[in-house]
Structure formats: structure tokens, C-alpha cells
N, CA, C and O of each residue as an XYZ file, in Angstrom:
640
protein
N     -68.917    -35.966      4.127
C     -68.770    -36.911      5.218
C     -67.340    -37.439      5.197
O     -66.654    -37.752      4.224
N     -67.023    -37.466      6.624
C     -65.380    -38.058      6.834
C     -65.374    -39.275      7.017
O     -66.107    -39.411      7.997
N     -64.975    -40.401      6.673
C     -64.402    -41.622      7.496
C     -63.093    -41.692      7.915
O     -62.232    -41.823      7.045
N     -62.744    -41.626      9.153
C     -61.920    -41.500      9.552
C     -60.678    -43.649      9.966
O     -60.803    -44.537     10.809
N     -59.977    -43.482      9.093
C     -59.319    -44.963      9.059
C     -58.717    -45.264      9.842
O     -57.611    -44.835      9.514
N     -58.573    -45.951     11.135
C     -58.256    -46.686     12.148
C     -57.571    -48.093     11.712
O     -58.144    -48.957     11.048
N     -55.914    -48.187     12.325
C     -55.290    -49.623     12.145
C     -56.473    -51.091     12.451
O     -57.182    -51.380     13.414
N     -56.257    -51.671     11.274
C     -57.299    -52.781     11.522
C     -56.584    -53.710     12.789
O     -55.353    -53.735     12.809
N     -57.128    -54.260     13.549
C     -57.107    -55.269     14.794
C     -58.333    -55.908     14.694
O     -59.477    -55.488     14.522
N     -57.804    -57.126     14.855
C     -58.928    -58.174     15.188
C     -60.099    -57.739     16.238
O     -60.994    -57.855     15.400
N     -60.715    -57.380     17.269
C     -61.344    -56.829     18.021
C     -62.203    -55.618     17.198
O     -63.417    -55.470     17.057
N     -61.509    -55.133     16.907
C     -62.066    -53.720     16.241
C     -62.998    -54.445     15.156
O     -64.192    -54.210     15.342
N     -62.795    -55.040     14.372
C     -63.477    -55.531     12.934
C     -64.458    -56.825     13.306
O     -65.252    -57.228     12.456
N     -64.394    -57.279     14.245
C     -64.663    -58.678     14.504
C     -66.537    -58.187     14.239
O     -67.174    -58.979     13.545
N     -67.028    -57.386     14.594
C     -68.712    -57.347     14.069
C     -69.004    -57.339     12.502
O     -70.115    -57.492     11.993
N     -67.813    -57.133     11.841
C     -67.614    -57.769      9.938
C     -66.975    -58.622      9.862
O     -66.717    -59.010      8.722
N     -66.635    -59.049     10.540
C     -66.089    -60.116     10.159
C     -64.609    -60.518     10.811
O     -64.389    -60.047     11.927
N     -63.144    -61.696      9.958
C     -62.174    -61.704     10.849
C     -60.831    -61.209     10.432
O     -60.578    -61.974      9.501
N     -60.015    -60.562     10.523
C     -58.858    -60.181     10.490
C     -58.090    -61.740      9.897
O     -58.153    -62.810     10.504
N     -57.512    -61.549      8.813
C     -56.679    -62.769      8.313
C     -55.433    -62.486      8.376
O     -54.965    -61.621      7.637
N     -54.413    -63.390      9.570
C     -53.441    -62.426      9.997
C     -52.989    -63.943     10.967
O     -53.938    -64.718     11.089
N     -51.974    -64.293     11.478
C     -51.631    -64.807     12.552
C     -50.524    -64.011     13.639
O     -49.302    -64.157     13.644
N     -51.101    -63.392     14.278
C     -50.012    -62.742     15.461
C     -50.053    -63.197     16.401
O     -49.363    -62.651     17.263
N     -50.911    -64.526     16.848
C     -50.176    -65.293     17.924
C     -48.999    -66.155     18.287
O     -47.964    -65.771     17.744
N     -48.879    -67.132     18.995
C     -47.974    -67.792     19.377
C     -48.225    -68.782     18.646
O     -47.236    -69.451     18.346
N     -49.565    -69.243     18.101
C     -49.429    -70.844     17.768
C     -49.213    -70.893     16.211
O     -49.070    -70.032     15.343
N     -49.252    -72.335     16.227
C     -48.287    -72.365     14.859
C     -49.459    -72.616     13.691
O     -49.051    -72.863     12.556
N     -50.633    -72.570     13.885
C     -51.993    -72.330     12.836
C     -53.343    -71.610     13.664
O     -53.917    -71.886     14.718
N     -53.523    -70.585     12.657
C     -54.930    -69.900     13.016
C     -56.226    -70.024     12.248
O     -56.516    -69.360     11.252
N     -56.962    -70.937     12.815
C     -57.794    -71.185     12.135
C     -58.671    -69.938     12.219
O     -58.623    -69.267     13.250
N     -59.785    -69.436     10.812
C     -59.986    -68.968     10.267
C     -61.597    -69.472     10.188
O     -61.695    -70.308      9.289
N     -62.900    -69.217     10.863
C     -64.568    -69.496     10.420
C     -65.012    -68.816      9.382
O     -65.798    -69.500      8.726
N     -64.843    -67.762      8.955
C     -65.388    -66.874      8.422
C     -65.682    -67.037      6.877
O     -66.720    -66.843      6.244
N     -63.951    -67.617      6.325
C     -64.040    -67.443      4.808
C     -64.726    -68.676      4.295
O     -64.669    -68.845      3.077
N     -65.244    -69.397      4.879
C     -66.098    -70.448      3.861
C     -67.804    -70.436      4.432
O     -68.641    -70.949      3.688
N     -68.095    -70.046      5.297
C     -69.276    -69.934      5.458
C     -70.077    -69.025      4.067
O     -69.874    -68.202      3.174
N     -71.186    -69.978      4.754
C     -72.057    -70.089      3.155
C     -73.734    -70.173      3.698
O     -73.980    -70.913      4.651
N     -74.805    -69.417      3.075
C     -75.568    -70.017      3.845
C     -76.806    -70.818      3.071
O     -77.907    -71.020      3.583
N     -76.365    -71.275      1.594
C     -76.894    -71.708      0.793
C     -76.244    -73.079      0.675
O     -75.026    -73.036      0.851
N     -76.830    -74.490      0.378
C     -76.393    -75.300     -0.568
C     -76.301    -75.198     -1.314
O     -77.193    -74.698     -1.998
N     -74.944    -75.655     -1.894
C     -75.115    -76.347     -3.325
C     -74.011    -75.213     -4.071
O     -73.980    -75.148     -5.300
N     -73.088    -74.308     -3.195
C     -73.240    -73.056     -3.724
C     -71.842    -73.516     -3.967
O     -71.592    -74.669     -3.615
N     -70.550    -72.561     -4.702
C     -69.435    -73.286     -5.251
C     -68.430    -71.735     -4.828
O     -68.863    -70.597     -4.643
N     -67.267    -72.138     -4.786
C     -66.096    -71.021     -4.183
C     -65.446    -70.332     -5.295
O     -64.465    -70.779     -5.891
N     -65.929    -69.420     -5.505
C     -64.591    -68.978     -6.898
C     -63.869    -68.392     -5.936
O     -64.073    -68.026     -4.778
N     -62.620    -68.388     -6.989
C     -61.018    -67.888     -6.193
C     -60.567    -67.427     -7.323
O     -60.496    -68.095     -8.354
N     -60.197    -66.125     -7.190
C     -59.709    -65.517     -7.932
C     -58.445    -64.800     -7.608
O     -58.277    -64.766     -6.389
N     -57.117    -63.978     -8.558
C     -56.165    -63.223     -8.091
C     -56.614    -61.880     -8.792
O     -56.957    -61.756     -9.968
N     -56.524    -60.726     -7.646
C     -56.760    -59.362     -8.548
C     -55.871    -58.748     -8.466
O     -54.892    -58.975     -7.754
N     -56.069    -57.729     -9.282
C     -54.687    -56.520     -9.732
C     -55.174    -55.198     -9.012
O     -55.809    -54.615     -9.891
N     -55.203    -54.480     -7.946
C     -55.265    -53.554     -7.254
C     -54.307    -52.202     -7.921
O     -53.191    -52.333     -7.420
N     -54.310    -51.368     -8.547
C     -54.043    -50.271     -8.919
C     -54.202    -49.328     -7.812
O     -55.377    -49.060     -7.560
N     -52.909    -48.496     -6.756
C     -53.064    -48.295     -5.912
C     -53.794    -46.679     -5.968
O     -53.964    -46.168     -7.075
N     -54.166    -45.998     -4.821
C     -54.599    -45.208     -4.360
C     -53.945    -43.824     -3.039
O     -54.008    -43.817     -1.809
N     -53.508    -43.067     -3.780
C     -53.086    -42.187     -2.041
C     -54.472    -42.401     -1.334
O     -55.562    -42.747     -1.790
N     -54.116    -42.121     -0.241
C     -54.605    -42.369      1.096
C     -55.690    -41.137      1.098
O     -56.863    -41.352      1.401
N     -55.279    -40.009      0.788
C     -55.794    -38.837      0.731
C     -57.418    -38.648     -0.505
O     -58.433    -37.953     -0.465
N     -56.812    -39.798     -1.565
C     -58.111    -39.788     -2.568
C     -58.930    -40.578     -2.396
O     -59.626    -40.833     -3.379
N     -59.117    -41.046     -1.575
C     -60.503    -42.634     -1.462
C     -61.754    -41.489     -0.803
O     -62.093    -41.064      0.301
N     -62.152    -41.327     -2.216
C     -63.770    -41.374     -2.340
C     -64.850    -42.662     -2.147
O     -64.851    -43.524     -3.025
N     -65.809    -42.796     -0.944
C     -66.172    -44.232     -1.227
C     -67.724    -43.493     -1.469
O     -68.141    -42.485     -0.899
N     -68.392    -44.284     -2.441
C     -69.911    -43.737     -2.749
C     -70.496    -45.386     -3.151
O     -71.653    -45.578     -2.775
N     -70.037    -46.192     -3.636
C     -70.978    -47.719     -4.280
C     -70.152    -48.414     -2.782
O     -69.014    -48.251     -2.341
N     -71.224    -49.159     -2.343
C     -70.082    -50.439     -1.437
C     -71.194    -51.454     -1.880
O     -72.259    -51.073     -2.367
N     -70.920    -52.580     -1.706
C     -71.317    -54.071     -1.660
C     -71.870    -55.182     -0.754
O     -71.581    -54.991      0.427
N     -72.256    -55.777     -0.881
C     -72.301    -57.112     -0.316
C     -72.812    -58.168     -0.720
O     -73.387    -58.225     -1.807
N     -72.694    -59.168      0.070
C     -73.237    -60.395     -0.492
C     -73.771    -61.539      0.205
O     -73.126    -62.321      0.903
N     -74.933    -61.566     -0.030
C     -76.039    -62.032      0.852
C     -76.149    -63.208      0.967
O     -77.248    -63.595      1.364
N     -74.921    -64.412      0.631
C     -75.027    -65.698      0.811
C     -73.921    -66.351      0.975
O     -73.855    -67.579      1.043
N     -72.407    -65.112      1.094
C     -71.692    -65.912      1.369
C     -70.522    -64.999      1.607
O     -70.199    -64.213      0.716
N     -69.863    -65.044      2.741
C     -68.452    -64.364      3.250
C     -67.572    -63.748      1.736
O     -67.822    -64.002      0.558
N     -66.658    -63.005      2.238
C     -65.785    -62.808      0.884
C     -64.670    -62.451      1.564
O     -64.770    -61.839      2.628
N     -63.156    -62.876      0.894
C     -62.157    -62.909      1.657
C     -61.322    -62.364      0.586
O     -61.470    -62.604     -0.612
N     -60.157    -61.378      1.274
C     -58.885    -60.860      0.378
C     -58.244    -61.313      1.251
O     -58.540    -61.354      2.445
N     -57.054    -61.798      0.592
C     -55.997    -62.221      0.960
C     -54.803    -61.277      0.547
O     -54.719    -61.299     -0.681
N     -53.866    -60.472      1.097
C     -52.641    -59.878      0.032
C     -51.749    -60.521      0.046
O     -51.311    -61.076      1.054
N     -51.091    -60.615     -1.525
C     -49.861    -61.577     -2.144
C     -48.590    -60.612     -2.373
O     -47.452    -61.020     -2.604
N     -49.014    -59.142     -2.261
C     -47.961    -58.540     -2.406
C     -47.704    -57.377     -1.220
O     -48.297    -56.388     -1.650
N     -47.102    -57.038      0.062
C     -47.315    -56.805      1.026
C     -47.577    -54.742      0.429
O     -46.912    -53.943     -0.231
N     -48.748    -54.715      1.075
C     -48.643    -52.829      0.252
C     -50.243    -52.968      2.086
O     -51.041    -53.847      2.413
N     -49.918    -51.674      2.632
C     -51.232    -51.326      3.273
C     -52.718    -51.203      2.711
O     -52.717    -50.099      2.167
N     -53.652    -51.614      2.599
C     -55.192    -51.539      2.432
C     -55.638    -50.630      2.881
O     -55.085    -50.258      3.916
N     -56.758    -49.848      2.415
C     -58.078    -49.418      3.167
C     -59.365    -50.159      3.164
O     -59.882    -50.478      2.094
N     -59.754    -50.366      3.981
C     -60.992    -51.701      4.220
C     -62.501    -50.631      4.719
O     -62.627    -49.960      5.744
N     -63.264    -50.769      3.821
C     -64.623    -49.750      4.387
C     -65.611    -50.773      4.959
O     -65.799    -51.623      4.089
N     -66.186    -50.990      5.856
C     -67.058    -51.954      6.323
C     -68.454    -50.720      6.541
O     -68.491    -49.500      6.381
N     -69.619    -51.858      7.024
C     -71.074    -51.285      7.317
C     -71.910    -52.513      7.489
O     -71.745    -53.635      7.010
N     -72.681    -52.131      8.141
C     -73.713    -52.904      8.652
C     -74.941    -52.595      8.087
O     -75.236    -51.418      7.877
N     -76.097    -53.997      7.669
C     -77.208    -53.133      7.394
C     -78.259    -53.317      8.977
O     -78.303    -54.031      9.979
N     -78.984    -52.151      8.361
C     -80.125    -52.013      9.759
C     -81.085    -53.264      9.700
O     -80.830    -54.360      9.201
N     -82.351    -52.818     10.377
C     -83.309    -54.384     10.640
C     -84.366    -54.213      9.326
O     -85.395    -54.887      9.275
N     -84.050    -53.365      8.405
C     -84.568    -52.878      7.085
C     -83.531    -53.537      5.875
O     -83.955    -53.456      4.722
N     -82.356    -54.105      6.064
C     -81.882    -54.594      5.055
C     -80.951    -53.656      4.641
O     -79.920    -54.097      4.133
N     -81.107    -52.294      4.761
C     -80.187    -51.092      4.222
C     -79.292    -50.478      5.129
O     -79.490    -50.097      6.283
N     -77.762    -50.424      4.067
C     -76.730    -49.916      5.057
C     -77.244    -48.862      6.205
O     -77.844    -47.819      5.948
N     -76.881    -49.348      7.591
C     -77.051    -48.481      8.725
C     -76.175    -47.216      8.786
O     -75.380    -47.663      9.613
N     -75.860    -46.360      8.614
C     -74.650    -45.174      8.248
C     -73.665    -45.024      9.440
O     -72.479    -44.709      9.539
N     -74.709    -45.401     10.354
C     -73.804    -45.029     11.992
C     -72.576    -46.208     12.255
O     -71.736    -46.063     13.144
N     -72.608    -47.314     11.404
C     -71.855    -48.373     11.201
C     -71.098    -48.154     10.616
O     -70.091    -48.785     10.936
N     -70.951    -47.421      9.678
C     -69.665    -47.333      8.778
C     -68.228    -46.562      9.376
O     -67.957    -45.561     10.040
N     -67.518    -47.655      8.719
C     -66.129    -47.849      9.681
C     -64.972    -47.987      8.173
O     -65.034    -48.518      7.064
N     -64.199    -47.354      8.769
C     -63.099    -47.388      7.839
C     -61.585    -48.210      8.477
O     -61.611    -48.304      9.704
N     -60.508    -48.706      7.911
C     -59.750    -49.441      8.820
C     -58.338    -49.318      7.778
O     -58.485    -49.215      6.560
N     -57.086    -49.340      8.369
C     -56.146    -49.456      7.337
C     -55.361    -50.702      7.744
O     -55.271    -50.697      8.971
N     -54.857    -51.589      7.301
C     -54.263    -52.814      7.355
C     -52.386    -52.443      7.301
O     -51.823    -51.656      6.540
N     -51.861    -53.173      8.204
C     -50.493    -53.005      8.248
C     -49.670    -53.450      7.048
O     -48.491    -53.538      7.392
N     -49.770    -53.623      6.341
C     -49.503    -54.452      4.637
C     -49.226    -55.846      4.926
O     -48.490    -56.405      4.113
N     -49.715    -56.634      6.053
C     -49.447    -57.963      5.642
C     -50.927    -58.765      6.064
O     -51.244    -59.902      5.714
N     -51.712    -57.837      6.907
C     -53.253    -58.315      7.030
C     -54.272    -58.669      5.765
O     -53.910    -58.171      4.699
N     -55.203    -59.269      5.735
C     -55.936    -59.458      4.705
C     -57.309    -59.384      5.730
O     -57.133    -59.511      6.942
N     -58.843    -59.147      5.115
C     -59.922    -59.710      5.618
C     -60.847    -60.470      4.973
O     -60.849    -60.577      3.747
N     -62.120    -61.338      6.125
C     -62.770    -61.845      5.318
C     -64.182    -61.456      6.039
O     -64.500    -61.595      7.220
N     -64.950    -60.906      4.908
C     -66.007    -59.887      5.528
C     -67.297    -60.932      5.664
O     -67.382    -61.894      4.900
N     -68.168    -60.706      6.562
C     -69.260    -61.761      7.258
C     -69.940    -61.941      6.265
O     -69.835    -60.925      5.577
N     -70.694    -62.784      5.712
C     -72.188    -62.806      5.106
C     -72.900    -61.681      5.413
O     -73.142    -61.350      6.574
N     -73.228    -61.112      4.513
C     -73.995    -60.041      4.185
C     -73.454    -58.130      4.509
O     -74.078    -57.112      4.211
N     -72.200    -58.258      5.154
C     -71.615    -56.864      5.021
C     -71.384    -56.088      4.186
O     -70.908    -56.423      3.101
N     -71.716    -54.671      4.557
C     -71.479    -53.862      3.615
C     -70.105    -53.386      3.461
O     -69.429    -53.118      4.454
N     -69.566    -53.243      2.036
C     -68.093    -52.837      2.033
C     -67.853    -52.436      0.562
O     -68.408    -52.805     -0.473
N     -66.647    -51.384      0.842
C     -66.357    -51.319     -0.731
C     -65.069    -51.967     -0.858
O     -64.448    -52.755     -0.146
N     -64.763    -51.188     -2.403
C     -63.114    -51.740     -2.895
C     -62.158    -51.678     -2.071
O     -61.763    -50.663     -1.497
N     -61.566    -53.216     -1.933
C     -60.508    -53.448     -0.806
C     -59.594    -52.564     -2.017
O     -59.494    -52.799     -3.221
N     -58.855    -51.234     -1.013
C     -58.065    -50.640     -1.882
C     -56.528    -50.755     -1.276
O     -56.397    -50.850     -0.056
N     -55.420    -50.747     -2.102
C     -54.112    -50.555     -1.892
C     -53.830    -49.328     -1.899
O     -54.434    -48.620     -2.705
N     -52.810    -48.710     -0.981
C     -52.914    -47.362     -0.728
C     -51.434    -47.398     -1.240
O     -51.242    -46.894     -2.347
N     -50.531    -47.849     -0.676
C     -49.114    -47.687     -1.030
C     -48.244    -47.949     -1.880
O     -47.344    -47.156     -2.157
N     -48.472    -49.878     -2.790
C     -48.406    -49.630     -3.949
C     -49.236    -50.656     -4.487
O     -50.003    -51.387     -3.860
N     -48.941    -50.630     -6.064
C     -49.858    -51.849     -6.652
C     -49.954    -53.019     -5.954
O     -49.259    -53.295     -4.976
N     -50.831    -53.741     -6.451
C     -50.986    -54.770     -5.490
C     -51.765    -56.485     -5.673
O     -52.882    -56.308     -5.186
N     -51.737    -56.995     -5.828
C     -52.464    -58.527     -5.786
C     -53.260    -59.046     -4.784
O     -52.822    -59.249     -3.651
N     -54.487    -59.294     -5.141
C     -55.339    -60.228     -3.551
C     -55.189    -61.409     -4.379
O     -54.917    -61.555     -5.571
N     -55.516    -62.460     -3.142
C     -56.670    -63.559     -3.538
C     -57.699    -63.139     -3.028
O     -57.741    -62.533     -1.957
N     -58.854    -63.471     -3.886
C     -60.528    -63.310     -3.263
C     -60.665    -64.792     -3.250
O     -59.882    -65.553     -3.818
N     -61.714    -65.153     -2.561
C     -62.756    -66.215     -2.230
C     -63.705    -65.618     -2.198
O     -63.647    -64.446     -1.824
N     -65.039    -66.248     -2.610
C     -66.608    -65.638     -2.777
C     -67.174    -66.848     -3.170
O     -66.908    -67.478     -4.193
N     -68.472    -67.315     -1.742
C     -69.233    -68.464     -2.750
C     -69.986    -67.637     -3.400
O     -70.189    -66.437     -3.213
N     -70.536    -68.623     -4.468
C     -71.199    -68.340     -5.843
C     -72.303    -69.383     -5.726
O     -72.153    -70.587     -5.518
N     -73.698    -68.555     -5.936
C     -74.894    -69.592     -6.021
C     -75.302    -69.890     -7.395
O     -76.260    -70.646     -7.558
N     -74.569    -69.286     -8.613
C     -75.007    -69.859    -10.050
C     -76.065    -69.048    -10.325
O     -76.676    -69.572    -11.256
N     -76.823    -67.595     -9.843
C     -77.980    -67.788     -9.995
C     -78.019    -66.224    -10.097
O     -79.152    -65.757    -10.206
N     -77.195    -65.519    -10.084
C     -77.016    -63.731    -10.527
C     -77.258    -63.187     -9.459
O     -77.395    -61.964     -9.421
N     -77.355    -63.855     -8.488
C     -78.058    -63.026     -7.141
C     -76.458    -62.904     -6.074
O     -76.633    -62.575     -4.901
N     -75.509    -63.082     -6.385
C     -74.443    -63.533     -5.233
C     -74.185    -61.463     -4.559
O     -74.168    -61.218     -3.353
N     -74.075    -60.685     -5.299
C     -73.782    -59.360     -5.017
C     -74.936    -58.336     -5.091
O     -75.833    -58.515     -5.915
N     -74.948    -57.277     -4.269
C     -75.952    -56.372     -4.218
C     -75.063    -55.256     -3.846
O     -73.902    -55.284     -3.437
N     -76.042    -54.036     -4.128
C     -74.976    -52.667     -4.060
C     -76.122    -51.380     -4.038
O     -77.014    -51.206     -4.868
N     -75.826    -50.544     -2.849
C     -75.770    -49.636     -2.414
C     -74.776    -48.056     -2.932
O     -73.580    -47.873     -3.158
N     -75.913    -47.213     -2.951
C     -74.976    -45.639     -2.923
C     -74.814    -44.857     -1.657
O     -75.861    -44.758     -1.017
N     -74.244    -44.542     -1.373
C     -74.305    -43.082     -0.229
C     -74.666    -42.041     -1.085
O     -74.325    -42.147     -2.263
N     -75.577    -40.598     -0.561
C     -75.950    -39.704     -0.670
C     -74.708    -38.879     -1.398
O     -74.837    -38.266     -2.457
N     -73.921    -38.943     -0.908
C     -72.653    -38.495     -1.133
C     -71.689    -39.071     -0.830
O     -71.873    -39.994     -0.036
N     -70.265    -38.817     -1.294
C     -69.208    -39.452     -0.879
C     -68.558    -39.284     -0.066
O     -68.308    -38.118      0.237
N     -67.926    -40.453      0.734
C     -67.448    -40.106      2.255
C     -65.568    -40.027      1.669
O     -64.993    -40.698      0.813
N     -65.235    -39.302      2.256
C     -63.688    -39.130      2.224
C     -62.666    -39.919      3.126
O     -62.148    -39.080      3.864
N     -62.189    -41.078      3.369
C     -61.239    -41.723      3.801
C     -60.043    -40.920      3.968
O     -59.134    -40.677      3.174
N     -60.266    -40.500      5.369
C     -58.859    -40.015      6.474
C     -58.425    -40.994      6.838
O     -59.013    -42.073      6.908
N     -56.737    -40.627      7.276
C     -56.491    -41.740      8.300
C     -56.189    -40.852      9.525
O     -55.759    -39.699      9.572
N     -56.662    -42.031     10.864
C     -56.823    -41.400     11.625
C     -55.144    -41.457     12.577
O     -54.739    -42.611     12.722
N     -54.479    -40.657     13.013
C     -53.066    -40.416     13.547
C     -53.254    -40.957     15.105
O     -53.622    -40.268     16.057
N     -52.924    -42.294     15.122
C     -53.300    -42.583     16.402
C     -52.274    -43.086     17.354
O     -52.587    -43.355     18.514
């Protein structure tokens, strides 16, 4: 299976969630996405990660993620392009396949993926790299869940 990677734009991604990015005119963009939560009581870890990059050509994606109580946001601290895998689950709870979307980020975008999307490793394609994450945390082992594909899909980018 191909996924074929499309420049991320706000529009395009907006059914996972929002593009963290300001390319308008005004001088703050507010942002819904990265703190929604749909638990009380639940607490924000923030973390910085170390991204070890990836050619473009090797992104095997087979495990993706999500998390069923609370948005999760990368931020990049060091400007390098992303590959961002998103998915939706069906009215069964399990990734829908026809949803899965691949996206590449211009190296200064970040995202913050909806409550409960499916996604894998925000990867750096060009070079090493630093996020910030945000992820609420309910204390309670349940914050992440994870999915396989049958096989692994191959991340193209698409020449557009």
C-alpha cells in the first residue's frame, strides 16, 4: 500500500485536527485544538523530543496511535520538513483505511491532532530535529491506544 504525501494546509487536515502555523495577516492565531480534553481532572505533560530524521523514500508506517481523551500537539523547534500520517476511526472504533492520509509540512508547520485520531510518528524527513509535544494525561494508563496495518504502507510524496 502507497500513501501518497500531500503539502499540509489547513483545509486539507482540518477533519484531524489544526495546522499550527500563522499565515495570516493578524498578529495572533488562536489555536482550539491543543488543550481540549474530554476528561476532568486530567493534567498536560509537555515534553521536548529528539526526532532522528528519515529520507522521505523510507517511511514505512505499520503501528499508528491515538488517544482517546485528549488532543496531542507537535510543535517544531528546529525548522526540518515532517511527515504527518493521520486516520480516522470508523463507527466501530477501528482505524477506517479509506481515511488514511499522509501530509508533508513546509519545515516551519507543526500539528495538533483531534481527540481520538489515528496517527503515527511525527517524522523529520530532512534533518534531525526537536518537537514540543503537549498530551493531556488522565493518571490512569489508559491515555494511548495502538493499532497495526495488515501491512506497511509506504510514504510517497506526492509532486504537486
Amino acid at each position: 500500500m502507497y500513501l501518497s504525501a500531500s503539502t499540509l494546509n489547513a483545509d486539507a487536515f482540518s477533519q484531524y485536527g489544526e495546522v499550527v502555523e500563522n499565515c495570516g495577516g493578524t498578529a495572533k492565531q488562536p489555536l482550539a485544538t491543543p488543550f481540549s480534553a474530554t476528561r476532568p481532572g486530567m493534567t498536560l505533560g509537555f515534553t521536548v523530543n529528539r526526532l532522528h530524521h528519515q529520507p522521505l523514500d523510507g517511511i514505512r508506517v505499520r503501528t499508528l496511535e491515538r488517544h482517546p481523551h485528549s488532543a496531542q500537539t507537535f510543535i517544531p523547534l528546529i525548522p526540518s520538513r515532517h511527515v504527518v500520517v493521520v486516520g480516522l476511526s470508523g463507527s466501530d472504533g477501528v482505524l477506517a483505511l479509506p481515511t488514511l492520509r499522509a501530509f508533508v509540512t513546509n519545515g516551519r508547520q507543526g500539528v495538533s491532532y483531534r481527540t481520538g485520531v489515528w496517527h503515527y510518528a511525527f517524522t523529520a524527513i530532512d534533518t534531525d530535529s526537536q518537537v514540543a509535544v503537549i498530551l493531556g494525561k488522565t493518571g490512569r494508563d489508559d491515555d494511548t491506544e495502538y493499532t497495526e496495518l495488515d501491512r506497511d504502507a509506504l510514504v510517497v510524496l506526492n509532486e504537486e
